[in-house]
CHARMM-style PDB file with segment names, atoms N, HN, CA, C and O in Angstrom:
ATOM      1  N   UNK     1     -15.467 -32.223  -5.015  1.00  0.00      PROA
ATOM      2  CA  UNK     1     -15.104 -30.836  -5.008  1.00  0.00      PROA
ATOM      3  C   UNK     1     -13.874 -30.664  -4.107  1.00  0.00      PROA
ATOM      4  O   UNK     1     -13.617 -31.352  -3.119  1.00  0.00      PROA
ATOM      5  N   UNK     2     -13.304 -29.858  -4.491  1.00  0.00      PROA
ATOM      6  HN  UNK     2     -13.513 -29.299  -5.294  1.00  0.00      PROA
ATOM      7  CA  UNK     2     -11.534 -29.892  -3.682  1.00  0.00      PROA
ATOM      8  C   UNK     2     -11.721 -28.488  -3.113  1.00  0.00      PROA
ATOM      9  O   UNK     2     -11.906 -27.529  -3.862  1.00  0.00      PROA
ATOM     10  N   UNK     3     -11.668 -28.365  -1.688  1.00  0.00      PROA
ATOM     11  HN  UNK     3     -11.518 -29.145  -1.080  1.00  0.00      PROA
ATOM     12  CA  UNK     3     -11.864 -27.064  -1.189  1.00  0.00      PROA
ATOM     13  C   UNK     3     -10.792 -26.243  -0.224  1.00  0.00      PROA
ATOM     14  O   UNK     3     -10.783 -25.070   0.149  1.00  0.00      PROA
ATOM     15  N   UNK     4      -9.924 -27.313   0.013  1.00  0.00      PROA
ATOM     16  HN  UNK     4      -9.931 -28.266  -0.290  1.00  0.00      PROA
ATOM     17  CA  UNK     4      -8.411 -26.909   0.389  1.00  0.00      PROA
ATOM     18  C   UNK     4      -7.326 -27.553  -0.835  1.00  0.00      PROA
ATOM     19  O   UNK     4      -7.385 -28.349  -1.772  1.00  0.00      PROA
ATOM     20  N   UNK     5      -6.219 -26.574  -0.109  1.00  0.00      PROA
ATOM     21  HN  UNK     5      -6.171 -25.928   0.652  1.00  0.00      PROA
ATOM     22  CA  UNK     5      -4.961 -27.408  -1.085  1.00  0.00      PROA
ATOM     23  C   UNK     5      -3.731 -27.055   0.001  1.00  0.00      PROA
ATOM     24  O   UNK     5      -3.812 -26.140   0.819  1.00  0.00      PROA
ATOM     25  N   UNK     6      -2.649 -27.896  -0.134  1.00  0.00      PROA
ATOM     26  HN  UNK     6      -2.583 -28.639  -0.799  1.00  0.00      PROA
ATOM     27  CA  UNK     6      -1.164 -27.624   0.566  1.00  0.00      PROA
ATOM     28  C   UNK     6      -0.150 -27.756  -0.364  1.00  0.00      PROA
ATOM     29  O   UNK     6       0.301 -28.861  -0.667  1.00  0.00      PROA
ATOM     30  N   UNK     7       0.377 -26.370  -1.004  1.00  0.00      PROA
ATOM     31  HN  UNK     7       0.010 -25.473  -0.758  1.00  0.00      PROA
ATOM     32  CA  UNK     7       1.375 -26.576  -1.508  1.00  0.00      PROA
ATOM     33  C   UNK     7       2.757 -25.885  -0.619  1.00  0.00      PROA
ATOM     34  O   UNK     7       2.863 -25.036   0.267  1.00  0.00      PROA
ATOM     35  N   UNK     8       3.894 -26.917  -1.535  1.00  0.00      PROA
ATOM     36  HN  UNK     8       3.808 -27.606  -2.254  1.00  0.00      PROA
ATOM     37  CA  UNK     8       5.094 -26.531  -1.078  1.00  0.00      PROA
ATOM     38  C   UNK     8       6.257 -25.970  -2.287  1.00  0.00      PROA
ATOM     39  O   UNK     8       6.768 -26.620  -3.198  1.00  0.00      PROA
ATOM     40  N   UNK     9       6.375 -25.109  -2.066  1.00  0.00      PROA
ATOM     41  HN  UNK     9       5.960 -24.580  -1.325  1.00  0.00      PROA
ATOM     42  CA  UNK     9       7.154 -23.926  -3.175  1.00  0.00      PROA
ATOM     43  C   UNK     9       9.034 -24.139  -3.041  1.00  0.00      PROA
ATOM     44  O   UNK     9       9.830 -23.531  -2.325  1.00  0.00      PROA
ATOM     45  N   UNK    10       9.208 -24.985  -3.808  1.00  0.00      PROA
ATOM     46  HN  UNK    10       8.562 -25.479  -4.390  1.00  0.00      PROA
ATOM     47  CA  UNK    10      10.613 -24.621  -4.073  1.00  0.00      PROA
ATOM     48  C   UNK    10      11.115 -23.335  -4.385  1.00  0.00      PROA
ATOM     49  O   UNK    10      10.478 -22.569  -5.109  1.00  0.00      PROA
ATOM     50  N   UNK    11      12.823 -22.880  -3.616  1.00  0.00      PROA
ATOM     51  HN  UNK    11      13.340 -23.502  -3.028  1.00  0.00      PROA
ATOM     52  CA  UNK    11      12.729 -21.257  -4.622  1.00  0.00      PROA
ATOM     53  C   UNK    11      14.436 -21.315  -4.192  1.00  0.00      PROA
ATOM     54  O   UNK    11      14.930 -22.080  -3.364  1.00  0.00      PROA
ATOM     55  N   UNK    12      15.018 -20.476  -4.854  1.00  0.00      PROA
ATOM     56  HN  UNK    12      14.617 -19.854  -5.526  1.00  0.00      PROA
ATOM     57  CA  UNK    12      16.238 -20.031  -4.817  1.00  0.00      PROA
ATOM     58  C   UNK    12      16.735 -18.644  -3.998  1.00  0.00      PROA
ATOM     59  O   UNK    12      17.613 -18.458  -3.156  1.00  0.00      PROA
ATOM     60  N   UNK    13      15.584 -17.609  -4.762  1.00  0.00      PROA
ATOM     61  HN  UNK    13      14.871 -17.760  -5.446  1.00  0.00      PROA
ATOM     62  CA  UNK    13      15.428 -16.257  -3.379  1.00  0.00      PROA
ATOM     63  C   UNK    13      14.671 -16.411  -2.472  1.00  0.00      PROA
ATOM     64  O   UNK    13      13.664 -15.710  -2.572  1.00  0.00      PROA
ATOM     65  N   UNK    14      14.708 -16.912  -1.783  1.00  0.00      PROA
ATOM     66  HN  UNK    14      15.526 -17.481  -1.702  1.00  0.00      PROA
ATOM     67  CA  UNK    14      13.541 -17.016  -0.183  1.00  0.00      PROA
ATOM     68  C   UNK    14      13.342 -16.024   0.157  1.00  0.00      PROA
ATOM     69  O   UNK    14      12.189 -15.848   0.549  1.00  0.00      PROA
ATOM     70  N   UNK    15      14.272 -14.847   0.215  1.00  0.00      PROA
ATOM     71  HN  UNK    15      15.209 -14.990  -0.104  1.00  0.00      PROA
ATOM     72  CA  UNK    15      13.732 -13.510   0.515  1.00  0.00      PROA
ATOM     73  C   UNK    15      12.578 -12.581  -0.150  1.00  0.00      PROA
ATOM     74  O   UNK    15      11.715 -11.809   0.269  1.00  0.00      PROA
ATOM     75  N   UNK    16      12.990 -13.032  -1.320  1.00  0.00      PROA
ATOM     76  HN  UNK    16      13.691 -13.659  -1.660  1.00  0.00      PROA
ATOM     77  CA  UNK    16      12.205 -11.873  -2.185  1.00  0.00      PROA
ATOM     78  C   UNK    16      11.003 -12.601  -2.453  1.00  0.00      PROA
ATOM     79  O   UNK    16       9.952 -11.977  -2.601  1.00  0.00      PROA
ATOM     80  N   UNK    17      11.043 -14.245  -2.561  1.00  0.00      PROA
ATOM     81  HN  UNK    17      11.896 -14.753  -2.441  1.00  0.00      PROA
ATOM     82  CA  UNK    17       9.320 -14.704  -2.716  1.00  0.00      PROA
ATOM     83  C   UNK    17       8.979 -14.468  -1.327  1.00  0.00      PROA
ATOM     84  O   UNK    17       8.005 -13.721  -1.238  1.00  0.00      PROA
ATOM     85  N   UNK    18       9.518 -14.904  -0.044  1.00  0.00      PROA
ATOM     86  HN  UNK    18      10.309 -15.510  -0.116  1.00  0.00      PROA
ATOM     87  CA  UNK    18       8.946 -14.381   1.157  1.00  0.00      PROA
ATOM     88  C   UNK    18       8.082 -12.897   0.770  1.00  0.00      PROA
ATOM     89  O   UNK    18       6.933 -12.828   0.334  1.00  0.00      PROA
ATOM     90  N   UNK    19       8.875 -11.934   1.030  1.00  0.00      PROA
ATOM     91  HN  UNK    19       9.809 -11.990   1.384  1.00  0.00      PROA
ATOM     92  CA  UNK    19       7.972 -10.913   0.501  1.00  0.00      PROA
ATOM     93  C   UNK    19       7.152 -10.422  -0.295  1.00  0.00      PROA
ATOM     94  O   UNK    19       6.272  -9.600  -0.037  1.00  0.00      PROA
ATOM     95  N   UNK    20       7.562 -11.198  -1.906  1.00  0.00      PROA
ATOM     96  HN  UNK    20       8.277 -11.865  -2.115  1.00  0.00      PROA
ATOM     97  CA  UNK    20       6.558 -11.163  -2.167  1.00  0.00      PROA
ATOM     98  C   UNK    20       5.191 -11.325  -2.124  1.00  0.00      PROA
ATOM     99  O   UNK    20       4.281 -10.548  -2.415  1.00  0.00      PROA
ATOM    100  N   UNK    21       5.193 -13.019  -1.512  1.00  0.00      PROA
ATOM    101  HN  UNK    21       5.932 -13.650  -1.276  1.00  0.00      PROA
ATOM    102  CA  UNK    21       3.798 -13.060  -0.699  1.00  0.00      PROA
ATOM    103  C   UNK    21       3.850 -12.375   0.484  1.00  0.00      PROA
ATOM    104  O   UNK    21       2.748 -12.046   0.922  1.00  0.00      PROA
ATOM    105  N   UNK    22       4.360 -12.210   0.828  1.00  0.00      PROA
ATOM    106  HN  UNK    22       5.255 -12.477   0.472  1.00  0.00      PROA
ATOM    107  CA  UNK    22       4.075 -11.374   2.325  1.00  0.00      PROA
ATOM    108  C   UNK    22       3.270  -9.564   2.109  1.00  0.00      PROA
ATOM    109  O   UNK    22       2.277  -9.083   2.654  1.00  0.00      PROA
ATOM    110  N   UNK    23       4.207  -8.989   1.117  1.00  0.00      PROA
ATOM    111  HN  UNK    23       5.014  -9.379   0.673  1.00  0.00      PROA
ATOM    112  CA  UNK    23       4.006  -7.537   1.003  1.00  0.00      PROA
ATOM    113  C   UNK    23       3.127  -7.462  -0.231  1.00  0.00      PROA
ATOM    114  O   UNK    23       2.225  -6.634  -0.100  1.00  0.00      PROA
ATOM    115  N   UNK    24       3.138  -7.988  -1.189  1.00  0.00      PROA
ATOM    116  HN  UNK    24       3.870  -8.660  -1.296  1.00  0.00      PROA
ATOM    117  CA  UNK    24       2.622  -7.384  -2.661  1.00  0.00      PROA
ATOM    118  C   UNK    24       0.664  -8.513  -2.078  1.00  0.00      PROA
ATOM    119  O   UNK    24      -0.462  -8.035  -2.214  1.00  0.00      PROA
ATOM    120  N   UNK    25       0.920  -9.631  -1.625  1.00  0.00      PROA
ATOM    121  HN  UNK    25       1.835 -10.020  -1.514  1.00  0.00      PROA
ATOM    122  CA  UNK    25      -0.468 -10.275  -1.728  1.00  0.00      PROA
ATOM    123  C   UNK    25      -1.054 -10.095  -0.290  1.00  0.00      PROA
ATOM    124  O   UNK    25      -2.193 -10.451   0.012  1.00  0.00      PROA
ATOM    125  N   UNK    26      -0.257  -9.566   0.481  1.00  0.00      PROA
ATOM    126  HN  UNK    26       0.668  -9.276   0.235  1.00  0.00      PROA
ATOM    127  CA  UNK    26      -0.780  -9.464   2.007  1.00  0.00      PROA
ATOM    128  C   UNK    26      -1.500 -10.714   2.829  1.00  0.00      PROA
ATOM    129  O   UNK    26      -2.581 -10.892   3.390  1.00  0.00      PROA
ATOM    130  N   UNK    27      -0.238 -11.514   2.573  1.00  0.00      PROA
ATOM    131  HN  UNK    27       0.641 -11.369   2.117  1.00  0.00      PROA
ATOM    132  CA  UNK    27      -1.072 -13.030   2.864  1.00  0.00      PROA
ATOM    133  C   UNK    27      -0.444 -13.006   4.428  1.00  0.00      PROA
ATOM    134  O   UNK    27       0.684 -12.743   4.844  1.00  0.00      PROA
ATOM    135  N   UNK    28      -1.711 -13.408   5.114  1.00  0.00      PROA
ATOM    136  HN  UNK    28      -2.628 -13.621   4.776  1.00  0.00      PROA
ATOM    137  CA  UNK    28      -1.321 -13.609   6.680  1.00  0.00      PROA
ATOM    138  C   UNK    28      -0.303 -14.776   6.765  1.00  0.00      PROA
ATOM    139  O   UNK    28      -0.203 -15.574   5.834  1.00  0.00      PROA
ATOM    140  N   UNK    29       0.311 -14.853   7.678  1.00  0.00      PROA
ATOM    141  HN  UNK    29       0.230 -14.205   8.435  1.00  0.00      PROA
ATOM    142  CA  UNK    29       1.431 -15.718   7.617  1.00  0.00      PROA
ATOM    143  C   UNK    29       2.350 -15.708   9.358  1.00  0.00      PROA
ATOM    144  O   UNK    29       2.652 -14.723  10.031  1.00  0.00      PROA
ATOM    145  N   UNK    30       2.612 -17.323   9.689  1.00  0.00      PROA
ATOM    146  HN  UNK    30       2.367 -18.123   9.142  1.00  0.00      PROA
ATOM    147  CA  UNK    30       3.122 -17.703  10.729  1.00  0.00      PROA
ATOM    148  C   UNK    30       4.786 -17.719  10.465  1.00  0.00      PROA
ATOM    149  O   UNK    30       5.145 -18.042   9.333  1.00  0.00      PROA
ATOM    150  N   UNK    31       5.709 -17.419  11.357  1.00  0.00      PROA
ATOM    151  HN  UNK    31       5.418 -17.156  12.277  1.00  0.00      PROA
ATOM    152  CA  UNK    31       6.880 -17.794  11.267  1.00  0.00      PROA
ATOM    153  C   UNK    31       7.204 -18.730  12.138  1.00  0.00      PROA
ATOM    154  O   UNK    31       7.397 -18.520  13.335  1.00  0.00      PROA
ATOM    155  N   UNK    32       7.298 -20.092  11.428  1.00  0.00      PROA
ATOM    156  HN  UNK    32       7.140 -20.262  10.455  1.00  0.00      PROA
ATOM    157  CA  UNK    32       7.569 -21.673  12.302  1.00  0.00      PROA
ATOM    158  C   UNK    32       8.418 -22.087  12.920  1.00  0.00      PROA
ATOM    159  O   UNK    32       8.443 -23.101  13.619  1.00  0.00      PROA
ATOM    160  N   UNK    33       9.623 -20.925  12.608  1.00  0.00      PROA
ATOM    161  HN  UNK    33       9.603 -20.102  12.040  1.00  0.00      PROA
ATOM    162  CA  UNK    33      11.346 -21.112  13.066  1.00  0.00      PROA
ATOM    163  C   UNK    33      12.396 -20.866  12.021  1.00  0.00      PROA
ATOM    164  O   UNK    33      12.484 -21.509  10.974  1.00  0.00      PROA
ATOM    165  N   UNK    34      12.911 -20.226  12.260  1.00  0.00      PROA
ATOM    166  HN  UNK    34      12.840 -19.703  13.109  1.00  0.00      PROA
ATOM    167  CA  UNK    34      13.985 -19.429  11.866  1.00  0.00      PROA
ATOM    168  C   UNK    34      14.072 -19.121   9.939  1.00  0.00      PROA
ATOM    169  O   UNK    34      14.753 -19.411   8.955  1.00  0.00      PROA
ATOM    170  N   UNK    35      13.373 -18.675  10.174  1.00  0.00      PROA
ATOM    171  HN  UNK    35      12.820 -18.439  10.973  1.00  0.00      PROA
ATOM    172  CA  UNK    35      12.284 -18.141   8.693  1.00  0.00      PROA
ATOM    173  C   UNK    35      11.685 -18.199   7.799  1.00  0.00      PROA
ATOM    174  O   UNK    35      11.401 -17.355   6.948  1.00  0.00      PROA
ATOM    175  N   UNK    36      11.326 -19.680   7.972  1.00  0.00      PROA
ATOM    176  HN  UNK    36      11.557 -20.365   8.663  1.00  0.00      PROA
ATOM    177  CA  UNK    36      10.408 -20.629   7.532  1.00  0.00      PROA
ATOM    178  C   UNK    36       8.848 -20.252   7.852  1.00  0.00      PROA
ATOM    179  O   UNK    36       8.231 -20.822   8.752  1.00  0.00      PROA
ATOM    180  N   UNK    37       8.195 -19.104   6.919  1.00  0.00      PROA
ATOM    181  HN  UNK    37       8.696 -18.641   6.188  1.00  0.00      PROA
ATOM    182  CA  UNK    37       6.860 -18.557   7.157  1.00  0.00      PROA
ATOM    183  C   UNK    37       5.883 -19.607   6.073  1.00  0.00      PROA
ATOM    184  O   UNK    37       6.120 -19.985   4.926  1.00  0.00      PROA
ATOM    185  N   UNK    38       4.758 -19.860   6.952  1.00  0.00      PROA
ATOM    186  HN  UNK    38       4.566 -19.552   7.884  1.00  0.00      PROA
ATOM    187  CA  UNK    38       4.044 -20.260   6.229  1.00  0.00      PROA
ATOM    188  C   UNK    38       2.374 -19.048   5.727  1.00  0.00      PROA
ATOM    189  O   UNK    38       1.837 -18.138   6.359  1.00  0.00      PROA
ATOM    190  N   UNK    39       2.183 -19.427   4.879  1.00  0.00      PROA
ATOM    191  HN  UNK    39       2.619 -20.166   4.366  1.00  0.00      PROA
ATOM    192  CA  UNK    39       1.067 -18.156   4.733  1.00  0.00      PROA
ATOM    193  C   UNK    39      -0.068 -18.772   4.454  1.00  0.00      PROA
ATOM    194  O   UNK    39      -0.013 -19.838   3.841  1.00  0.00      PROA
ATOM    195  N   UNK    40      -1.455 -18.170   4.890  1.00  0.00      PROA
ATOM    196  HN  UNK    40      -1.500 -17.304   5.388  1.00  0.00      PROA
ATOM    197  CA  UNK    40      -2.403 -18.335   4.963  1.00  0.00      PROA
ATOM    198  C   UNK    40      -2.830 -18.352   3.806  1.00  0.00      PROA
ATOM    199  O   UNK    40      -2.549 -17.341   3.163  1.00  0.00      PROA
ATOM    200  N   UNK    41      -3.581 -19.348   3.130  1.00  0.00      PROA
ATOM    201  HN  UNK    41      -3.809 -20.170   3.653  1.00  0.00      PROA
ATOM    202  CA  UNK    41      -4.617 -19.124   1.850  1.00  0.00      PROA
ATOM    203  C   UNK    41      -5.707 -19.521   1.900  1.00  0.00      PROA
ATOM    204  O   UNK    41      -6.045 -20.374   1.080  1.00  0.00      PROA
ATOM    205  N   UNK    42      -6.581 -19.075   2.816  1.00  0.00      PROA
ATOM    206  HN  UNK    42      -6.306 -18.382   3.482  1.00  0.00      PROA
ATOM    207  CA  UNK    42      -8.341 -19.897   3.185  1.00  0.00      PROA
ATOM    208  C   UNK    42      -8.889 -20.042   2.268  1.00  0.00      PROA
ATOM    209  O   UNK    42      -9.212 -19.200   1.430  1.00  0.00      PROA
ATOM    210  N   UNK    43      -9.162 -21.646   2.300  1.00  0.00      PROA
ATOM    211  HN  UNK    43      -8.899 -22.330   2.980  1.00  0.00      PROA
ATOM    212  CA  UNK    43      -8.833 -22.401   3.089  1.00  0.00      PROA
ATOM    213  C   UNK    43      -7.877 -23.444   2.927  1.00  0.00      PROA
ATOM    214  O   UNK    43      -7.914 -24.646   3.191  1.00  0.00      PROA
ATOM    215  N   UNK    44      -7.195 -22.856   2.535  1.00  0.00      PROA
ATOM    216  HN  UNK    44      -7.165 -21.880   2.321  1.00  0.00      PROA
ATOM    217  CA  UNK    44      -5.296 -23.259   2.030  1.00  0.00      PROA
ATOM    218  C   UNK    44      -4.202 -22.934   2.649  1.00  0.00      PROA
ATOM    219  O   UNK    44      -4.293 -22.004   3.451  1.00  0.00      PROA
ATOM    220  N   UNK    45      -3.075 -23.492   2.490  1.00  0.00      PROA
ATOM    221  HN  UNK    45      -3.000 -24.247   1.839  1.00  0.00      PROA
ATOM    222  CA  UNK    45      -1.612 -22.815   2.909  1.00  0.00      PROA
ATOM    223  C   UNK    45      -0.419 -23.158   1.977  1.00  0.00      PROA
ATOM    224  O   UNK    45      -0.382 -24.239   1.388  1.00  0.00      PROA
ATOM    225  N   UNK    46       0.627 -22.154   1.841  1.00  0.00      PROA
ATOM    226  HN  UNK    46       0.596 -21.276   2.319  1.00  0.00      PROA
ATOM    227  CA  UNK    46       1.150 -22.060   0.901  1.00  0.00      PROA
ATOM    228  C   UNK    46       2.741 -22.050   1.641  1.00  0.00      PROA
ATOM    229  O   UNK    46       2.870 -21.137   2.457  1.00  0.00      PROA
ATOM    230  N   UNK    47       4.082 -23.032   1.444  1.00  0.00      PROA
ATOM    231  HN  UNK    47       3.978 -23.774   0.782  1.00  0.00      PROA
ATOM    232  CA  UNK    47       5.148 -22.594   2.334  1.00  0.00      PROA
ATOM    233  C   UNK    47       5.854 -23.465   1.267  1.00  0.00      PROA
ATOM    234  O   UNK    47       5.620 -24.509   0.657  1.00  0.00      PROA
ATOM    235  N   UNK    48       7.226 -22.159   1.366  1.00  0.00      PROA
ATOM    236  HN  UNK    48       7.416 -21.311   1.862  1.00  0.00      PROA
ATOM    237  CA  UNK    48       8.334 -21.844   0.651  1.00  0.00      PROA
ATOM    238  C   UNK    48       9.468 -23.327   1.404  1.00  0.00      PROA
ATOM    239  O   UNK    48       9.271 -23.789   2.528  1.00  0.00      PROA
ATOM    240  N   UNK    49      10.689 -23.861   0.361  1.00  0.00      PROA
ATOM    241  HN  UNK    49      10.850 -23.486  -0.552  1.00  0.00      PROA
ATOM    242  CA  UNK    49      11.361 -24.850   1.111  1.00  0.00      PROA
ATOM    243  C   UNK    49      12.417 -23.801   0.078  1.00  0.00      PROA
ATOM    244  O   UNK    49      12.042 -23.069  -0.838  1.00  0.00      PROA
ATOM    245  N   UNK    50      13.944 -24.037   0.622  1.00  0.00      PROA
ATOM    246  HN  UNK    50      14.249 -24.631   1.366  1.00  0.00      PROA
ATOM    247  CA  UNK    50      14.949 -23.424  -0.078  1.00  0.00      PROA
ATOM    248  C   UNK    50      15.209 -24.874  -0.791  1.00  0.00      PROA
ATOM    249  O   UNK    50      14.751 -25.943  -0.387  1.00  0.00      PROA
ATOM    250  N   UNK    51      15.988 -24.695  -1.864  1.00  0.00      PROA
ATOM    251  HN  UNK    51      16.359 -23.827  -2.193  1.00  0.00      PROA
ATOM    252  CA  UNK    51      16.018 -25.712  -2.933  1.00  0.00      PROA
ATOM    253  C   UNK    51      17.014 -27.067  -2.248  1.00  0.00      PROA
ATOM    254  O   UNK    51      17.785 -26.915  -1.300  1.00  0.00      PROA
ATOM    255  N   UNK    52      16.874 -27.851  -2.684  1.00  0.00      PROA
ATOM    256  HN  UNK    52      16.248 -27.974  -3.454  1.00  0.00      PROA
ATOM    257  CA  UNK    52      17.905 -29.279  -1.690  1.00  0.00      PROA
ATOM    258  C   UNK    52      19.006 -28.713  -1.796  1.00  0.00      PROA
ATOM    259  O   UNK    52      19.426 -27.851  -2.568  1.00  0.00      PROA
ATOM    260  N   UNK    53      19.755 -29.649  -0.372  1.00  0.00      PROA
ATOM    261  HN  UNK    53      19.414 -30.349   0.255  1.00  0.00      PROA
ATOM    262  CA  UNK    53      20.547 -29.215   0.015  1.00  0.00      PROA
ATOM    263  C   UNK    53      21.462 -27.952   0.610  1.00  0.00      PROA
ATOM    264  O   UNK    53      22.513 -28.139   1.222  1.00  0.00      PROA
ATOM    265  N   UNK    54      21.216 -27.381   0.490  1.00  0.00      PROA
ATOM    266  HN  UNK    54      20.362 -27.229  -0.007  1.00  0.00      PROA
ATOM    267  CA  UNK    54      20.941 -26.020   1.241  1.00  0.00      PROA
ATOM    268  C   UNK    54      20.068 -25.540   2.701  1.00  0.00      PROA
ATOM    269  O   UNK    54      18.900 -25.927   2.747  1.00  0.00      PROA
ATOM    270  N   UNK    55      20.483 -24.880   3.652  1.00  0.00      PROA
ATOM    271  HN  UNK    55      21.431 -24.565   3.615  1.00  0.00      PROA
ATOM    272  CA  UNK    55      19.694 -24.630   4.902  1.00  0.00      PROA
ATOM    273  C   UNK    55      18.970 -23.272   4.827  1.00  0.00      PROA
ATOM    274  O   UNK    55      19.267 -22.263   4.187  1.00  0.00      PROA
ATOM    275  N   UNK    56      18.137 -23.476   5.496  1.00  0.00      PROA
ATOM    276  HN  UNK    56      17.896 -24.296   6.016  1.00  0.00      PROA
ATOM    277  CA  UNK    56      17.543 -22.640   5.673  1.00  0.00      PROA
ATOM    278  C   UNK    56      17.790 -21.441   6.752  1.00  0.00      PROA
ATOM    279  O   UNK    56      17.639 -21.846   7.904  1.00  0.00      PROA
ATOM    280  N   UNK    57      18.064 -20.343   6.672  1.00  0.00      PROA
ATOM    281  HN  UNK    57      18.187 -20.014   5.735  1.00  0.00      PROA
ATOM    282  CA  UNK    57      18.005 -19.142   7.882  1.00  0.00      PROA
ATOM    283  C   UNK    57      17.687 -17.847   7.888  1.00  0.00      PROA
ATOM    284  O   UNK    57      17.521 -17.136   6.896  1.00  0.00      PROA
ATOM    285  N   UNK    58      17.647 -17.702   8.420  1.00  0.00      PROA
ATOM    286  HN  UNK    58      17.782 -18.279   9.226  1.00  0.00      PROA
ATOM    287  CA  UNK    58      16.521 -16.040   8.639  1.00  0.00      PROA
ATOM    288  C   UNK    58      17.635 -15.250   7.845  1.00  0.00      PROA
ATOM    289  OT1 UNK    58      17.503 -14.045   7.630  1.00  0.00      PROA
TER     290      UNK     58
END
């Protein structure tokens, strides 16, 4: 039986999936450094990477 999972979400808008999970699913969520949030999915977690090559910033 599989009762956690860790995924990692490629994306192009980081802003708008940020919020989306953030505002529309109300997922609790840590900010790890410089706006790299990870969000809570008990007993899971779910975190966004901006697509290669590219940096990441708030």
């Amino acid at each position: 039986m599989i009762i956690g999972a860790h995924a990692i979400i490629s994306r192009t808008n980081r802003g708008a999936d940020r919020a989306f999970l953030r505002d529309v699913f109300d997922l609790p969520h840590v900010d790890v450094r410089e706006g790299w949030l990870i969000f809570g999915l008990p007993p899971s977690e779910v975190r966004g990477i901006p697509p290669t090559g590219t940096t990441c910033t708030s």
